[in-house]
Structures are given as C-alpha cells and as structure tokens.
DRENMIMI-683680 format. One record per residue (C-alpha): residue number from 1; x, y, z; residue in one letter. Coordinates in nm, 4 decimals, always signed. Layout:
# DRENMIMI-683680
resi;u;v;w;resn
NUM;X;Y;Z;A;
...
# end
This chain:
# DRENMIMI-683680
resi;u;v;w;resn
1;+17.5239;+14.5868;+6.5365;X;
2;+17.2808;+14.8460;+6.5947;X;
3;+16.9932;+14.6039;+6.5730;X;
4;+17.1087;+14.3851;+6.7566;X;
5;+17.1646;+14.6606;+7.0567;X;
6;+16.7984;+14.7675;+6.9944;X;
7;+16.6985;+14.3698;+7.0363;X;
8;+16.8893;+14.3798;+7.3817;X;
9;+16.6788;+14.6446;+7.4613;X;
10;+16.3420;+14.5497;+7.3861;X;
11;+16.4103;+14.1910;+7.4900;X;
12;+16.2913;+14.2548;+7.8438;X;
13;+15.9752;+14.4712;+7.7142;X;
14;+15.8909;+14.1961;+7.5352;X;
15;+15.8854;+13.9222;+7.7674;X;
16;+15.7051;+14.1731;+7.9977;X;
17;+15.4084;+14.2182;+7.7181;X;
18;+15.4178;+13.8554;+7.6692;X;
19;+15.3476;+13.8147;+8.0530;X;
20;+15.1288;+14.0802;+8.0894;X;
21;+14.9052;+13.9160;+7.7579;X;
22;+14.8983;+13.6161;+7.9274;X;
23;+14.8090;+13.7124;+8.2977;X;
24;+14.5295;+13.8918;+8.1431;X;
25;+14.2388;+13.6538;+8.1288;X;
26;+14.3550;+13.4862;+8.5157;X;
27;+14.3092;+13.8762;+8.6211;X;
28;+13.9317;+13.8830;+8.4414;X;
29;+13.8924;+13.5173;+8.6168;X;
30;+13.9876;+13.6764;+8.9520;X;
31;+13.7248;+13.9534;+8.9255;X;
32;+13.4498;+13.7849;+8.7848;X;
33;+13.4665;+13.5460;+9.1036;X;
34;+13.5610;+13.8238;+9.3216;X;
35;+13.2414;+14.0031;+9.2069;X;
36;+13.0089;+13.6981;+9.2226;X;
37;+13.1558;+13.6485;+9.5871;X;
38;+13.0538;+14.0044;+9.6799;X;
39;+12.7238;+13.9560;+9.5470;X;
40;+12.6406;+13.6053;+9.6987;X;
41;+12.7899;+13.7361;+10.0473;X;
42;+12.5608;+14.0165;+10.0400;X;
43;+12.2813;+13.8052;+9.9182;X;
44;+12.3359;+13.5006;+10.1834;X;
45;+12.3836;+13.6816;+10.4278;X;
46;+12.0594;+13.9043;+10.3958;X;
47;+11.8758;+13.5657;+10.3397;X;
48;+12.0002;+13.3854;+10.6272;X;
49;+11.9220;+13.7055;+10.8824;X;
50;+11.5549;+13.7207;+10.7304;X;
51;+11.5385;+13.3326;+10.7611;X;
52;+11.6210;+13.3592;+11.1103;X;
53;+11.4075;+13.6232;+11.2136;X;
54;+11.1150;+13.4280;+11.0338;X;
55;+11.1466;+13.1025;+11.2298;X;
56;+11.1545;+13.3505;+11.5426;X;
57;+11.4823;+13.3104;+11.6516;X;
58;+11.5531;+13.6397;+11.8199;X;
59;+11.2344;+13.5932;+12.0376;X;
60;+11.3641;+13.2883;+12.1363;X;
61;+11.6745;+13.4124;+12.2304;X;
62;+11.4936;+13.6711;+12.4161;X;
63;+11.2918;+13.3749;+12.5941;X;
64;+11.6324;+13.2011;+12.6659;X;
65;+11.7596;+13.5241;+12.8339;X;
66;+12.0585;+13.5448;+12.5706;X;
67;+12.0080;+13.8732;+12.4232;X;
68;+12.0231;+14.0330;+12.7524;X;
69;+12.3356;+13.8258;+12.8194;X;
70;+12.4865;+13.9993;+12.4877;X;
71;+12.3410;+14.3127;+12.6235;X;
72;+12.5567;+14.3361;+12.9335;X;
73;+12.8845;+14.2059;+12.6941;X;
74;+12.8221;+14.5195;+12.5167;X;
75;+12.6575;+14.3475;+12.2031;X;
76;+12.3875;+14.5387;+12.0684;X;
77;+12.2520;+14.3621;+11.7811;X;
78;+12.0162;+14.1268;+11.7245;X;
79;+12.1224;+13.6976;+11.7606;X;
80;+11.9897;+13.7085;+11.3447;X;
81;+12.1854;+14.0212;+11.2285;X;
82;+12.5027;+13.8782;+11.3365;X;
83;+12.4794;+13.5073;+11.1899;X;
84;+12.3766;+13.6946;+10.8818;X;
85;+12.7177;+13.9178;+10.9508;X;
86;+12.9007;+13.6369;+11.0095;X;
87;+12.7964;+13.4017;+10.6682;X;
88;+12.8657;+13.7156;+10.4839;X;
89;+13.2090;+13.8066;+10.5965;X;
90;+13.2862;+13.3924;+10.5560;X;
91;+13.1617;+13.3871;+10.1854;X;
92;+13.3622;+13.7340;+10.0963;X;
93;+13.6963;+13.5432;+10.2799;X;
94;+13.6480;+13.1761;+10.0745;X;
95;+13.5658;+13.4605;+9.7665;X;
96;+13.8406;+13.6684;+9.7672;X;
97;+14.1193;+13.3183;+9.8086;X;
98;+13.9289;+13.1349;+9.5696;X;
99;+13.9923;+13.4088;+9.2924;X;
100;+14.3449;+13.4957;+9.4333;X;
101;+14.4004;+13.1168;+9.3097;X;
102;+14.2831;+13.1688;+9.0081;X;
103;+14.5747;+13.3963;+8.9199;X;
104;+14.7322;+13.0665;+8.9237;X;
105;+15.0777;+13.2166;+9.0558;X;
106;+15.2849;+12.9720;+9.2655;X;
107;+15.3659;+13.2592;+9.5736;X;
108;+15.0312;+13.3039;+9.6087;X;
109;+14.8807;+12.9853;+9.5743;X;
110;+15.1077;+12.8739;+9.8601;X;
111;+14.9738;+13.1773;+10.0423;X;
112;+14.6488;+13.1197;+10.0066;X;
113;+14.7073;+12.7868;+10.0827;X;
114;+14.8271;+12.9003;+10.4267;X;
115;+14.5964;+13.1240;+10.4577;X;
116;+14.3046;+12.8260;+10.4524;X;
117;+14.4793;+12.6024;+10.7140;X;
118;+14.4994;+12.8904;+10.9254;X;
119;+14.0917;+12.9827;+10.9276;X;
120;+13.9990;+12.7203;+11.1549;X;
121;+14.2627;+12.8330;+11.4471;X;
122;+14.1237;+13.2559;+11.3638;X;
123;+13.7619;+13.0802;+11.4186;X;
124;+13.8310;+12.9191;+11.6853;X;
125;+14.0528;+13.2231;+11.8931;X;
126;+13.7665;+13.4679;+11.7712;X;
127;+13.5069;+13.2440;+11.9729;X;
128;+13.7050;+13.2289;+12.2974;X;
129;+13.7923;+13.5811;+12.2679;X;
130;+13.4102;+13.6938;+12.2319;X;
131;+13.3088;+13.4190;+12.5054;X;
132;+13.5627;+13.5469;+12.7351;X;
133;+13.4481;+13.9580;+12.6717;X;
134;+13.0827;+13.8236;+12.7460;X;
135;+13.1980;+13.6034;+13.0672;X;
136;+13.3783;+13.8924;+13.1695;X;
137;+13.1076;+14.1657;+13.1672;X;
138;+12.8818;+13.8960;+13.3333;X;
139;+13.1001;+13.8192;+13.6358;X;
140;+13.2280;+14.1814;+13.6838;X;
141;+12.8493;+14.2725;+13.7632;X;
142;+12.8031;+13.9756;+13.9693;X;
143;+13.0984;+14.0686;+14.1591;X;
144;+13.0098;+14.4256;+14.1472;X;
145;+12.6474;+14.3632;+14.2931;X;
146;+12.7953;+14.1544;+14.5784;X;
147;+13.0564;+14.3781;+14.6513;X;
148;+12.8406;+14.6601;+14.6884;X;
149;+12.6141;+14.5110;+14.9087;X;
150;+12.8885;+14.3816;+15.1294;X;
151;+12.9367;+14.7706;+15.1455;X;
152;+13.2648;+14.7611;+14.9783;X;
153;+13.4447;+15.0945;+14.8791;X;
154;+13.6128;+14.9784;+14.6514;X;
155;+13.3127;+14.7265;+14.4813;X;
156;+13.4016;+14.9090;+14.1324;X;
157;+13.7363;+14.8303;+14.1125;X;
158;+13.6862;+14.4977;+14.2711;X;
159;+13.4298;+14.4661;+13.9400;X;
160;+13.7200;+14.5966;+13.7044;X;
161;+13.9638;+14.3274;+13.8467;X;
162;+13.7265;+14.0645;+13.7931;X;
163;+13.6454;+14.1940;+13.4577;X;
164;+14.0502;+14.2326;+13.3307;X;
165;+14.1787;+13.8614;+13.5138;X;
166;+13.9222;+13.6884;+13.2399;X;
167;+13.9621;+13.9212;+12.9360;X;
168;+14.3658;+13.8515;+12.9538;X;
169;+14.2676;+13.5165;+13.0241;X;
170;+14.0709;+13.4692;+12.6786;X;
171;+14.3348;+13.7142;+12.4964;X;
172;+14.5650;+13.4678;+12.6209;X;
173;+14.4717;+13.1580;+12.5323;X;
174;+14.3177;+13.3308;+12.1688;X;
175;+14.6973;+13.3759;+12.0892;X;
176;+14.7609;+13.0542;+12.1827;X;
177;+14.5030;+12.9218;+11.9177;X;
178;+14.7151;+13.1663;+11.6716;X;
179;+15.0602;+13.0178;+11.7435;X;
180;+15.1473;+13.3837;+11.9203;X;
181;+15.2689;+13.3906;+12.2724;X;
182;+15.2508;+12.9690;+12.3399;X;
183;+15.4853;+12.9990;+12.6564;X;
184;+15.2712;+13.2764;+12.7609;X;
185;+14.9784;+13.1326;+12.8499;X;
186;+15.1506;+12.8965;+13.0980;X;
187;+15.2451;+13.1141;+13.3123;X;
188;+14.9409;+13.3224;+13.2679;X;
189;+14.7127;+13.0860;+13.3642;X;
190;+14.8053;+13.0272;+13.7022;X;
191;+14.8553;+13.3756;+13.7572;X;
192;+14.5243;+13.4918;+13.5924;X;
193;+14.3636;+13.2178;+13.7803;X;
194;+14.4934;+13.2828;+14.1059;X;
195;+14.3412;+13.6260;+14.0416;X;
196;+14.0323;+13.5091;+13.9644;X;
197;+13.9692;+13.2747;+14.2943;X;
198;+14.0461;+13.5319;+14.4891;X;
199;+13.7952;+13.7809;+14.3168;X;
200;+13.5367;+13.4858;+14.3499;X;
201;+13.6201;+13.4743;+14.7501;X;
202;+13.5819;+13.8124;+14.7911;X;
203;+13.2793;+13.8487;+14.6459;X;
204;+13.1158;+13.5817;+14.7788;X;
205;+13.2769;+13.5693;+15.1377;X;
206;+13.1582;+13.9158;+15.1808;X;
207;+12.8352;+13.9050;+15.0180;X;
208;+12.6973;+13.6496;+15.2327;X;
209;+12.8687;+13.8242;+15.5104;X;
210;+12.5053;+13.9787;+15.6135;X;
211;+12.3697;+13.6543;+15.5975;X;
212;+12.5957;+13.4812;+15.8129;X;
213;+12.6003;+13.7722;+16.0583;X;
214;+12.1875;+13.7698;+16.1154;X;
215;+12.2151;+13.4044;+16.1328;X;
216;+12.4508;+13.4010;+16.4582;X;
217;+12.2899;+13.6385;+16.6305;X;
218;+11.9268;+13.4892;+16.5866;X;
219;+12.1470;+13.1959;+16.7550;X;
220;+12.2747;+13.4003;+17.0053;X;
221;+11.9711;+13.5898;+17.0961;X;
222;+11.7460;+13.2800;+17.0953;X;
223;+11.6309;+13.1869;+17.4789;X;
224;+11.8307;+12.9119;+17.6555;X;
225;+11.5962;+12.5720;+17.6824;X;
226;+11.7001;+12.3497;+17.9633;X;
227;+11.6341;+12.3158;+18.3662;X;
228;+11.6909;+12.6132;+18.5552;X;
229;+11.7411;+12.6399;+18.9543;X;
230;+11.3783;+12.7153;+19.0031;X;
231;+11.2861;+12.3704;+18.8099;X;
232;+11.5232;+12.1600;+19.0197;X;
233;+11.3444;+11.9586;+19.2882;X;
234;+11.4560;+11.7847;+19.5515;X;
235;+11.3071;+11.4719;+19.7369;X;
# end
C-alpha cells in the first residue's frame, strides 16, 4: 500500500523528467540556430552596408538629393547603414521563428506560423508609416516657407498642421495594414484630407499672393494706349 502511494507520487515527476529528457535536444536545436542566426545577421548585414558603400551608393543618393530628403524627415544615417540595419534585423526575425519551430511544440508552431503570415502586412505598414513621417517633414517646410513669406503669424503652426493631417494619415492607414482600427480610416480619410487641401490652399493662395499683387498693379499702372481728344481730327 505504501508503495503504491509513493508510485502516485512520483508518477507526475516522472512523466515531467521524461518530458524534460526529451525536450532537451529540440532546446540545443533551438540555440544552435538561434546562435548561427545572430551571427549571420551580424555578418550580412555588415557585408551588405560595406557592399553598398563600395558600389557608391550613398554618393548617389547624395546626387539624387535623397539623403537630404531623409535629412529633413529626421533620418540621420547613411542610405547603406540602414539597408544593412534592415537585412540584419530580417535575418535575426526568420532566425529566432525558425528555431522557435524547432522546439517542435504544436502552440507554438501555430504561433509562429501566424507570426510569418503576418510579416508582410508589419512590412508593408512600417513603409507607409516612414513614407508618411518623411512626406510630412517635407510639406510642413514647404508650407512653412510659403507661409512665412505670405507674412503669416501664425506660418509655424500652419507648418505643424500640415505636418500632423499626414502623420495621422500614414498612422492611419499603417493600422489598417495591421487589421487595427479598419473603420477608422474611413472616416479619417476624408477628414484628414479635407485638412490637408485646405493647408495646400493656404499655403499656396497666400504665397503667390505677392505675385499676383505686383502683377495687377504693373497692369494698373501701365499707360492707357488708344486715341485721345488731342488725336481726334475732324474734316
């Protein structure tokens, strides 16, 4: 009787060791890819950035006038240094699902699983939100120059407007890439966009306001052609 209370006992213990025994060489699987990731992320991505830079394709981005574009979005580095960025962070993601899979457990297959249909849709709402940051900056000093020479008080928070309408814009429709916030971006468009024409009006109206103003009164000032009294003859 007694053994047989002891065998209740270490029942459970023992399936857990026999578990545990035979988890063990999935877990050594998991890190030898997880370690081979890290070290080909690191690697590629170093390679790729030097590649770049040899074939000169930060001085062509310079040429191209795209570096100062990421300049005024607030993006410091260099066209090579964040492809190379960008391969290595990719390789460390595919790494680190690739050897959750090789745990070979069904939850987290399915997970991982998941997590792979669901790149392309984080790729895709990461490009429109970093298009719409760099559209943004770009247009707020566009309407910030014309608004300030339309002599505008408020040209800065004209700018800031113009700047906010397209960043919610691209927040927007990034959650709509990630499934978040679909009915949002309805009724966020034609507000946002709304917004947006009218900044454009503004800007433009009364930045060319100068222009239009010199125009009518070289018009207006100009000398009247045609037959006076004096040139009227009678016969």
């Amino acid at each position: 009787m007694t053994s047989q209370w002891i065998e209740t006992l270490l029942e459970p213990v023992t399936v857990l060791g026999r578990q545990t025994l035979a988890i063990v060489p999935n877990v050594l699987a998991m890190s030898l890819l997880l370690l081979a990731g890290v070290g080909t992320a690191w690697f590629a991505g170093h390679a790729v950035e030097r590649f770049l830079r040899v074939i000169g394709l930060d001085r062509m981005s310079d040429r191209l006038g795209l570096t100062s574009t990421f300049l005024r979005g607030g993006i410091k580095s260099a066209p090579s240094h964040l492809i190379g960025r960008t391969i290595h962070w990719l390789i460390l993601l595919f790494a680190s699902i690739a050897s959750l899979e090789a745990l070979h457990i069904d939850s987290i297959s399915r997970l991982t699983h998941a997590t792979v249909a669901y790149i392309p849709h984080l790729v895709i709402a990461t490009l429109i939100g970093i298009a719409g940051y760099l559209i943004s900056n770009f247009v707020a000093q566009g309407v910030l120059i014309a608004a300030v020479n339309a002599g505008l008080p408020p040209a800065r928070l004209i700018a800031s407007a113009a700047r906010w309408t397209i960043q919610l814009l691209s927040v927007a429709m990034a959650l709509e890439q990630l499934g978040i916030a679909e009915h949002i971006v309805a009724v966020g468009f034609g507000i946002t966009w709304g917004g947006i024409v009218l900044a454009a009006a503004l800007a433009f109206g009364l930045g060319g306001k100068d222009l239009a103003r010199s125009f009518l009164e070289r018009r207006l000032a100009a000398p009247l052609h045609g037959p006076t009294h004096d040139d009227v003859h009678h016969h």
